[in-house]
Every structure is written in structure tokens, then in C-alpha cells.
Backbone as CSV, one residue per row, in Angstrom:
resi,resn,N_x,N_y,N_z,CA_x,CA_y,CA_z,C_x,C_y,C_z
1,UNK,-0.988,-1.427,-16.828,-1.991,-2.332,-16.327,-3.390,-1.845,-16.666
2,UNK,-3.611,-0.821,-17.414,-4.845,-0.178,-17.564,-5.474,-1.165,-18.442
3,UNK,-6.919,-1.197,-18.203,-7.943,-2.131,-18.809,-8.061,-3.793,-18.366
4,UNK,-6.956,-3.970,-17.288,-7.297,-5.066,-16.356,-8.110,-4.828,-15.383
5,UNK,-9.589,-5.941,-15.402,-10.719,-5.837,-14.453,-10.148,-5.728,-12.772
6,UNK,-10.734,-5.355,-12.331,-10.229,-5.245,-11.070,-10.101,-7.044,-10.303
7,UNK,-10.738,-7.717,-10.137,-11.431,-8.780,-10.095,-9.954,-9.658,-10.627
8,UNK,-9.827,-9.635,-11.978,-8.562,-10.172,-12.476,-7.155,-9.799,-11.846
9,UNK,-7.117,-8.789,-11.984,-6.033,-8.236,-11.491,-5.849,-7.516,-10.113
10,UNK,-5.919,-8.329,-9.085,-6.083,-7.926,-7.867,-4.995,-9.090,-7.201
11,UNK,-4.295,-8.297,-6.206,-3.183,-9.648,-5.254,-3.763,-11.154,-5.198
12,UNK,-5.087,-11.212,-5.151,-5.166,-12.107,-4.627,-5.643,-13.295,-5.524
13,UNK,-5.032,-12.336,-6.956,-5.468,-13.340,-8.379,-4.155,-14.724,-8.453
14,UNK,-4.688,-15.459,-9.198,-3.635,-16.919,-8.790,-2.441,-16.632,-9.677
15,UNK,-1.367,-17.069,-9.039,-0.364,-17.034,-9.606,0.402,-18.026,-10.926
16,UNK,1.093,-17.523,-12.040,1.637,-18.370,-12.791,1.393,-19.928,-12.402
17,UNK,2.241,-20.184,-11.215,2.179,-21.885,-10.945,0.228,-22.467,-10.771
18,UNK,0.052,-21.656,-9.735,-1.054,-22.043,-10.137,-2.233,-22.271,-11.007
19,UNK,-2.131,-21.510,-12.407,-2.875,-21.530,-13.344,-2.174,-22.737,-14.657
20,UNK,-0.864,-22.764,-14.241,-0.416,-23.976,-15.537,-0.939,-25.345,-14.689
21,UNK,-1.124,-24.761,-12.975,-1.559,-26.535,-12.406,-3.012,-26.735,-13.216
22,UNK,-3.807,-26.061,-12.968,-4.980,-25.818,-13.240,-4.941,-26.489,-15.045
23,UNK,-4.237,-26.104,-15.971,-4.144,-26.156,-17.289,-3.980,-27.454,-17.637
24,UNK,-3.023,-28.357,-16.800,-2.391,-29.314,-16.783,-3.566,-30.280,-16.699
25,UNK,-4.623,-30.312,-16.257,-5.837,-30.696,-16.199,-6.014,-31.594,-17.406
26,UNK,-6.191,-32.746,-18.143,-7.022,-32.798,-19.359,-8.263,-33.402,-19.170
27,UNK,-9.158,-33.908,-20.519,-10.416,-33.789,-20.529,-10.730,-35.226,-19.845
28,UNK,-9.823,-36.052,-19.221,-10.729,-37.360,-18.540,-10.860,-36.643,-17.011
29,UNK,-10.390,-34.807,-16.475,-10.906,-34.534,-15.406,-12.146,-33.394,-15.500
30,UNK,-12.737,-33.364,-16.974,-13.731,-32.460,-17.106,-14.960,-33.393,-16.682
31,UNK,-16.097,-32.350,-16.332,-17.619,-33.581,-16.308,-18.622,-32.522,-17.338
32,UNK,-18.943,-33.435,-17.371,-20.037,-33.177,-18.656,-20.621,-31.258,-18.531
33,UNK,-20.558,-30.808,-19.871,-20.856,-29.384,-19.814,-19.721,-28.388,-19.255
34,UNK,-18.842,-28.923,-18.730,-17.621,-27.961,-17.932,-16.938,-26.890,-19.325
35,UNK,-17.372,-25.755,-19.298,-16.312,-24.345,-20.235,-15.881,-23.741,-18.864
36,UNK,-14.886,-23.086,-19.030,-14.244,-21.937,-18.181,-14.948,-21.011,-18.298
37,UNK,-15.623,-20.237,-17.101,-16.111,-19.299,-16.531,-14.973,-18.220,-17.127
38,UNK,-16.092,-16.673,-16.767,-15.212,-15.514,-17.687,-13.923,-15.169,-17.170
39,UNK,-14.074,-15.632,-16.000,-12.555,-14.990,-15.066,-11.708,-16.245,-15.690
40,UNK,-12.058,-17.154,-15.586,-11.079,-18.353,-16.085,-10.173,-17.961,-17.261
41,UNK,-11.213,-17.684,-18.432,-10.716,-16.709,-19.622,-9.994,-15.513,-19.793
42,UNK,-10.698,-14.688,-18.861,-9.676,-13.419,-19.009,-8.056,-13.278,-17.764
43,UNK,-7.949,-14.572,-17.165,-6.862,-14.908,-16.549,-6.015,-15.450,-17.553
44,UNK,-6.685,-15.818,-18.258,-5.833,-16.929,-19.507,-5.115,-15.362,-19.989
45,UNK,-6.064,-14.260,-20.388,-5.702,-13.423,-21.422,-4.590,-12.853,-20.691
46,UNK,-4.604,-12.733,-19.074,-3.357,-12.054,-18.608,-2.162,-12.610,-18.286
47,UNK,-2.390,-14.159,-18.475,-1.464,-14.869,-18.653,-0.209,-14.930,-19.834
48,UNK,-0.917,-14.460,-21.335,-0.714,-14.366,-22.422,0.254,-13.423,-22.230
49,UNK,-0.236,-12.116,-21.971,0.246,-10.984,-21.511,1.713,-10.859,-21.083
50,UNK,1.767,-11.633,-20.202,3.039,-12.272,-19.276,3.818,-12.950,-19.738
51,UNK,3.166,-14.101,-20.525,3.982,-15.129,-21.922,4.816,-13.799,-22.911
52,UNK,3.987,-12.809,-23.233,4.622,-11.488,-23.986,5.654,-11.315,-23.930
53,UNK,6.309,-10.993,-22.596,7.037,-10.320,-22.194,8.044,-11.402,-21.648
54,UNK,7.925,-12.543,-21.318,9.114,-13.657,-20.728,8.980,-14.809,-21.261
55,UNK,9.292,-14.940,-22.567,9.355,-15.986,-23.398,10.667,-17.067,-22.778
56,UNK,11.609,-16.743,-22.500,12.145,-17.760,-21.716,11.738,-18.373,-20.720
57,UNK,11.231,-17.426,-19.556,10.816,-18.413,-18.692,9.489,-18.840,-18.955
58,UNK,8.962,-18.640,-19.796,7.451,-19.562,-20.017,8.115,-20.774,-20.368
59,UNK,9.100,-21.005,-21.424,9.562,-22.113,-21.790,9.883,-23.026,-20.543
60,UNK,10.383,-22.411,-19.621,11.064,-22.942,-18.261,9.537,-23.669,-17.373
61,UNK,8.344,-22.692,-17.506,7.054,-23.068,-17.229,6.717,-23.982,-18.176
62,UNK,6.746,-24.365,-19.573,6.180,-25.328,-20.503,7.101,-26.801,-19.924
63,UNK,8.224,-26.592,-19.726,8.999,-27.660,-19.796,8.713,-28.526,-18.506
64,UNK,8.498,-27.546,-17.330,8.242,-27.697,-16.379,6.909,-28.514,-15.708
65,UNK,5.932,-28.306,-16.089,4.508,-28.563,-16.221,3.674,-29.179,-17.396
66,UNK,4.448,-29.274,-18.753,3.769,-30.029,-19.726,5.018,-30.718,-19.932
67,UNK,5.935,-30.855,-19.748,6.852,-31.915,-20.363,7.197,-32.450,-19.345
68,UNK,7.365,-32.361,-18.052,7.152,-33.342,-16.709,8.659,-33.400,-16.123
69,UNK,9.579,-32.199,-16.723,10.917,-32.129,-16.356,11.108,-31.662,-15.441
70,UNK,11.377,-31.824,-13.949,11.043,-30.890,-12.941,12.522,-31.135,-12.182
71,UNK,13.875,-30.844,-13.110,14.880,-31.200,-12.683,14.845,-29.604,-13.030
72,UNK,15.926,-28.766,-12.195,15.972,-27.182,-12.296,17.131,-27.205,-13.341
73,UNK,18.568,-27.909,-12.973,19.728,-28.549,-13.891,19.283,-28.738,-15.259
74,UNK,18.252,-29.528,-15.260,18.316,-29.847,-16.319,17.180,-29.028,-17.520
75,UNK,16.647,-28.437,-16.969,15.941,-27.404,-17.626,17.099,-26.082,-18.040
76,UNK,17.642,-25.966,-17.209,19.020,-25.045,-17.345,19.786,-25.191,-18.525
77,UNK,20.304,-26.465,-18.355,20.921,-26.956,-19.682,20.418,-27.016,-20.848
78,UNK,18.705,-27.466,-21.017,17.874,-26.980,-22.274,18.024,-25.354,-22.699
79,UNK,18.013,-24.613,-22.006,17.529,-23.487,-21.731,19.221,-22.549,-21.964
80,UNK,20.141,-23.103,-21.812,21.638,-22.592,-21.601,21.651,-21.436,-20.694
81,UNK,20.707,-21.456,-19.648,21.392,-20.300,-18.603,21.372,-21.512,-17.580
82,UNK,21.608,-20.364,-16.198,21.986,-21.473,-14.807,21.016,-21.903,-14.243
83,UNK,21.236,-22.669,-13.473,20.381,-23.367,-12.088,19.760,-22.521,-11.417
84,UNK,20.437,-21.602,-10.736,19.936,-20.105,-10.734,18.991,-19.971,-11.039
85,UNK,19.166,-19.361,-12.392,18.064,-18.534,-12.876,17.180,-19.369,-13.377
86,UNK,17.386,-20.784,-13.292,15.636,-21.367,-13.487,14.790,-21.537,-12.181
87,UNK,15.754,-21.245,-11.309,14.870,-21.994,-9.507,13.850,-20.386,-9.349
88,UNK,14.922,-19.494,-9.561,14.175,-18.307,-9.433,13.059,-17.927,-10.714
89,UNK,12.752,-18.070,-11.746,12.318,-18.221,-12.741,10.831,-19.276,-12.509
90,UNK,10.972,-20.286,-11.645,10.042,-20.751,-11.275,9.600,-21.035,-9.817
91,UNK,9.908,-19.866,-9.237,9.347,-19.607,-8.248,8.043,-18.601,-8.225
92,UNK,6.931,-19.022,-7.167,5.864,-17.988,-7.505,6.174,-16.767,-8.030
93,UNK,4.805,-16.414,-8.663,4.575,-15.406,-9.491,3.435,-14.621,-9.244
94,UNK,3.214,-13.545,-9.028,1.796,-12.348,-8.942,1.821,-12.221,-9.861
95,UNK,1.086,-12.319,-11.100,0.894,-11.334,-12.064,0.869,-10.641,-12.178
96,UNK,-0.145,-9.801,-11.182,-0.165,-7.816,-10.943,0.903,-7.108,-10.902
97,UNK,1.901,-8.105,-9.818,3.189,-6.764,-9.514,3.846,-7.184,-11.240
98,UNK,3.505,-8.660,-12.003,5.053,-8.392,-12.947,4.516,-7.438,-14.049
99,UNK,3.550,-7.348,-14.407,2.503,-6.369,-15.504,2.542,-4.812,-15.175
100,UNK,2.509,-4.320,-13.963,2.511,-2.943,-13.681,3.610,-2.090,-14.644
């Protein structure tokens, strides 16, 4: 975890679900002049981070939140593992504890 700002990487930074809600956003909810602030950005970067390391379940997060599939079954079946392991897979997330 070394070279994560404190600020970023602190408990009380938002979790996976909450930053793809946030993403899910497009530009008919921006107002004029709106960029992401630096924390916005370097959350993105520790997000990436996390994408690194769990390429399946990001997919389980893409499918979930940009493709509007919010069946657990049936993400499973894309995915060929269980029901299981997608409910848990998309259940909250800390970033801090999964990066340490």
C-alpha cells in the first residue's frame, strides 16, 4: 500500500460499489465546467489498482453497473462460476483492506 495518500486510502474512502455508482453518471448529469477533483482521480487510480488484481470480478462489476444485468444467476452463467461467488463478489468493498 506504500505511496497511497493518506486521504485516499483511509477506511473511510468509498467503496468499489460506490465509485462505479458515481461512474455510471453520464454527461446529461454534468453542469457546465464539472472535471473531477484530485481525489476523484487518484481514487480512479486505486481503483485501477484493484481492476489489477480481480479481473473477474471487475467483469462481474462491468456487467453489473454498465450493462444493467443485475441478475447474480445470470452474471454467473456469463462468467461460468456460481451464484455464490458472484453475490459475494459484489458485495461491498474497502479498497484499503483488499490492497494491503
Amino acid at each position: 500500500m506504500s505511496g497511497y495518500n493518506e486521504e485516499i486510502a483511509t477506511d473511510a474512502f468509498r467503496g468499489v460499489n460506490e465509485i462505479m455508482e458515481e461512474c455510471s453518471n453520464d454527461e446529461a448529469t454534468w453542469k457546465f465546467g464539472d472535471l473531477p477533483n484530485t481525489i476523484t482521480l487518484r481514487r480512479m487510480i486505486v481503483l485501477a489498482d484493484w481492476v489489477s488484481r480481480q479481473p473477474k470480478r471487475w467483469t462481474a462489476y462491468r456487467l453489473f453497473y454498465i450493462d444493467g444485468i443485475t441478475s447474480s444467476t445470470q452474471i454467473a452463467l456469463k462468467l461460468h462460476v456460481s451464484d455464490r461467488t458472484v453475490r459475494k463478489w459484489l458485495s461491498p468493498v474497502r479498497l484499503i483492506k483488499q490492497l494491503k
